[in-house]
C-alpha positions as CSV (number, residue, x, y, z in Angstrom):
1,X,0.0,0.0,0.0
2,X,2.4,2.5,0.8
3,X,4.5,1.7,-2.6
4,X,1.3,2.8,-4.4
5,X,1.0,6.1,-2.4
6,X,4.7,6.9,-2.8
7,X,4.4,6.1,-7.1
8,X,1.0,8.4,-6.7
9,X,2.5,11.2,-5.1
10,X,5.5,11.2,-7.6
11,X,2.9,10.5,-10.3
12,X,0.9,13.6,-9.6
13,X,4.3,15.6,-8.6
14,X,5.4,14.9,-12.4
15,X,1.8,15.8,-13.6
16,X,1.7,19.0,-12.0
17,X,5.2,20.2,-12.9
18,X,4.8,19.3,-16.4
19,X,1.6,21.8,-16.0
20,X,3.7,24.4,-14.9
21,X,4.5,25.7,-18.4
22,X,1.5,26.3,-19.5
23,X,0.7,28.7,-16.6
24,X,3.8,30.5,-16.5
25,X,6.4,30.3,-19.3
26,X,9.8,31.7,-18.9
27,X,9.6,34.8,-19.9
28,X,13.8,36.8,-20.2
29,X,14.9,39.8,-22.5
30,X,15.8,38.2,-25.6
31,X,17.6,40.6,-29.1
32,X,16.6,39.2,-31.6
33,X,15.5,39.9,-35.9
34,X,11.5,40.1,-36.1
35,X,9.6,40.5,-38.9
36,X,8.1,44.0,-39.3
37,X,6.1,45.4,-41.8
38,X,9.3,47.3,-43.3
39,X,11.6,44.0,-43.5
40,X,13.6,42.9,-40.2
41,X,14.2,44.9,-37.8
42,X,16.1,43.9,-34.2
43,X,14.0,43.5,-31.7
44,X,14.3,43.2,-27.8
45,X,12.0,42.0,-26.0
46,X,9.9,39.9,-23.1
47,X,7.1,38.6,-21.9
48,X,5.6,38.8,-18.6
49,X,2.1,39.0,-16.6
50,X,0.4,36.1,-14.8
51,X,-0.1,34.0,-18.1
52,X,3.2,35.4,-20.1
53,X,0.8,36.5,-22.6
54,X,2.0,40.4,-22.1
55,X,5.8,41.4,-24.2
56,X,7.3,44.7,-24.2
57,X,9.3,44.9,-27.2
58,X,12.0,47.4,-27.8
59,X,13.2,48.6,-31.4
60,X,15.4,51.6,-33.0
61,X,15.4,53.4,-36.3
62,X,16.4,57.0,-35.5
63,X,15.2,56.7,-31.7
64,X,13.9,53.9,-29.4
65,X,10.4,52.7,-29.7
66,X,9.0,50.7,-26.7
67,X,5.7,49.0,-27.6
68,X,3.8,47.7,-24.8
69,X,1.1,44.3,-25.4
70,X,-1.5,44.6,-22.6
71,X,-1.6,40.6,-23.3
72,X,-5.6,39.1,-22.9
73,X,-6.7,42.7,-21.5
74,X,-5.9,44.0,-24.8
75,X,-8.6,42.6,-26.3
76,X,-11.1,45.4,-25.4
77,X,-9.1,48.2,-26.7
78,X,-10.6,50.7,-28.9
79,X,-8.5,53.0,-32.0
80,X,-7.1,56.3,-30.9
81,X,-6.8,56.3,-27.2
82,X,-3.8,57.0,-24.5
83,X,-3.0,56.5,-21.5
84,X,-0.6,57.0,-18.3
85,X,1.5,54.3,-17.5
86,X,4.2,53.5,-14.6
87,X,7.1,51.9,-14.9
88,X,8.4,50.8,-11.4
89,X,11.3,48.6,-10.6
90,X,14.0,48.6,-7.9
91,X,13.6,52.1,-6.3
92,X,12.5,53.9,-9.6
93,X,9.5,54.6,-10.8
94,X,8.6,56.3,-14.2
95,X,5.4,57.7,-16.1
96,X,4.8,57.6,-19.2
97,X,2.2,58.5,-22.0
98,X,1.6,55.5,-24.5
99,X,-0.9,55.6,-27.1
100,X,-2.2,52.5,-29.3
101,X,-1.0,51.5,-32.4
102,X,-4.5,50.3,-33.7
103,X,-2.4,48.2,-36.2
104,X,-1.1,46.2,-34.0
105,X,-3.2,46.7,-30.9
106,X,0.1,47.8,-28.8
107,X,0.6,50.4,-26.9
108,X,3.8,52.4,-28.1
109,X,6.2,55.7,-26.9
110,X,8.9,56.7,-29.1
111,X,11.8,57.4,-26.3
112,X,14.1,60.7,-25.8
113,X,16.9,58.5,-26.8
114,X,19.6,56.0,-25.1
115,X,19.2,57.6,-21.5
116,X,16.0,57.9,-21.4
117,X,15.2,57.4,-17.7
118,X,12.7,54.4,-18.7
119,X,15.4,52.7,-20.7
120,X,17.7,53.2,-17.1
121,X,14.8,52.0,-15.6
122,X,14.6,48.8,-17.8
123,X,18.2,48.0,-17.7
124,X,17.7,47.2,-14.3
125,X,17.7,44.3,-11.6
126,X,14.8,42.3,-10.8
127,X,11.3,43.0,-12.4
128,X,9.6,45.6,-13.4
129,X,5.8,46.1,-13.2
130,X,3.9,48.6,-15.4
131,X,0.3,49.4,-14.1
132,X,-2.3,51.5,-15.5
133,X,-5.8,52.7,-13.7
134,X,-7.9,51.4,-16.7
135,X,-5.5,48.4,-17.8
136,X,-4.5,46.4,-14.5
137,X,-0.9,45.7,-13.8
138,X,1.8,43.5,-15.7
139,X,5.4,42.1,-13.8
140,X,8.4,41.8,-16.5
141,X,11.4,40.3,-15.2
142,X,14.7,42.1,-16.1
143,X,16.8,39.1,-16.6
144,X,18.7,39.7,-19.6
145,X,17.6,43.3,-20.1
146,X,20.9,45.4,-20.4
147,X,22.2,43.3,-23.1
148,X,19.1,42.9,-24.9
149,X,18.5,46.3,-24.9
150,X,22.1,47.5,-25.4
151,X,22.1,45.3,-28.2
152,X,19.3,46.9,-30.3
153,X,20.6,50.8,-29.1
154,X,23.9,50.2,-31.1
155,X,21.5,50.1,-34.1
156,X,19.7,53.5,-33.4
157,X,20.5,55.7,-36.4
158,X,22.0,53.5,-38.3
159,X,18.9,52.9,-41.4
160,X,19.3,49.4,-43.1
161,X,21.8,49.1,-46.1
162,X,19.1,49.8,-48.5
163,X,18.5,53.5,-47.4
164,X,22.1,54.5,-48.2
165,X,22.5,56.1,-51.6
């Protein structure tokens, strides 16, 4: 009898871990080359929130470009709008307009540039968690962040090959 409890105790232990996933993925900064609409563009980016169905992604053409996927809330948006959100991780916190992209139903801010206090913010330790009145509260870890994002600022300014003349 208590060989059958042990095997379903390990049984259920190996169920439930391989259930795991599915509720929370792994979510770390990654640089990597996304398709855009304008060709490839490198990208930085995460995903985070209690399902890992939220990202911010991070690209650069003449400035930075954070774009911000409420994940399932996002589903409910509607064309046009803004709105206020804060960025807080480690002992910073930081505000920020966003307005949607209707295209891609993200939220986007084109950044002051490569010390912008968000992308300071960003670089961090730990997690970040960005919270709006209207659109609830999503956790990023930072894992990975400063070389992501380092990665992808060394391309700010630089246009692809093809806009050279």
């Amino acid at each position: 009898m208590r060989g059958r409890l042990t095997k379903l105790i390990v049984v259920v232990a190996a169920a439930l871990q391989a259930m795991q996933p599915a509720f929370a993925a792994p979510c770390g900064w990654t640089a990597k080359m996304e398709e855009d609409e304008g060709g490839s563009v490198l990208t930085a980016s995460v995903c985070g929130g209690p399902k890992a169905d939220a990202h911010l992604m991070l690209v650069c053409f003449d400035k930075p470009m954070l774009s911000y996927d409420l994940g399932a809330a996002s589903q409910q948006l509607e064309p046009g709008i803004s709105a206020s959100f804060t960025f807080k991780g480690g002992d910073k916190t930081v505000t920020k307009k966003l307005d949607l992209e209707a295209m891609y139903n993200y939220f986007t801010l084109e950044l002051s540039g490569a010390t912008d206090p968000l992308l300071a913010l960003l670089r961090g330790k730990g997690d970040v968690t960005v919270t709006a009145d209207k659109y609830g509260e999503n956790s990023f870890p930072l894992t990975g962040s400063s070389a992501a994002i380092g990665k992808v600022l060394a391309q700010c300014g630089k246009g692809s090959a093809g806009d050279a003349d």
